[in-house]
C-alpha positions in Angstrom: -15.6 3.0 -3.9 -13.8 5.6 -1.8 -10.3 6.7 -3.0 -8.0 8.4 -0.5 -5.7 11.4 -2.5 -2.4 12.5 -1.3 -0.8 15.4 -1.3 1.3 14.7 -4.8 -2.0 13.1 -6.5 -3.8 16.8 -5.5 -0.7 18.7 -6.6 -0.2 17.3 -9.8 -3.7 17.2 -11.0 -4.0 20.6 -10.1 -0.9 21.9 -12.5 -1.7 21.0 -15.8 -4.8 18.8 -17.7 -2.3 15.5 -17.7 -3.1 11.5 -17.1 -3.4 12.3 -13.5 -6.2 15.3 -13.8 -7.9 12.9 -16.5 -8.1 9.5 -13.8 -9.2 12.1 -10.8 -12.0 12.7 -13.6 -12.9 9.5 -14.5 -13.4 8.6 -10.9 -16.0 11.4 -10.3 -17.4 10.0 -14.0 -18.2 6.6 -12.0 -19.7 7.9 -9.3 -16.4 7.1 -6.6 -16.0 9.2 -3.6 -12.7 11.0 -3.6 -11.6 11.6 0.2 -8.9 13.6 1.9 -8.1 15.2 5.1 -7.3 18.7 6.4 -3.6 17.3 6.5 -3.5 16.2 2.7 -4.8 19.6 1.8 -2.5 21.7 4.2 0.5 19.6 2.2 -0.8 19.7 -1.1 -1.3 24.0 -0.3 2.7 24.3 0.9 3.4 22.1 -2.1 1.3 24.8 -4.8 2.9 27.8 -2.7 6.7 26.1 -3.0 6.6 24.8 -6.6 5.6 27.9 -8.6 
């Protein structure tokens, strides 16, 4: 299955080993494609830079 990430998804499993880094794990685990765009990653960067 392919799984489209936001921004927020890719932010929040990227601050801390949580629930949301764990089920971006288990979807690697079963072999699903994670997918995002050059948009997604440009929001989820702004979001990193803003939030610290």
């Amino acid at each position: 299955m392919r799984i489209f990430l936001d921004a927020n998804v890719l932010f929040s499993a990227s601050k801390q080993p949580g629930a949301m880094a764990q089920l971006l794990q288990e979807c690697l685990n079963r072999e699903h494609v994670l997918v995002v765009d050059g948009y997604v990653l440009a929001e989820a960067e702004k979001l990193t830079c803003y939030r610290r």
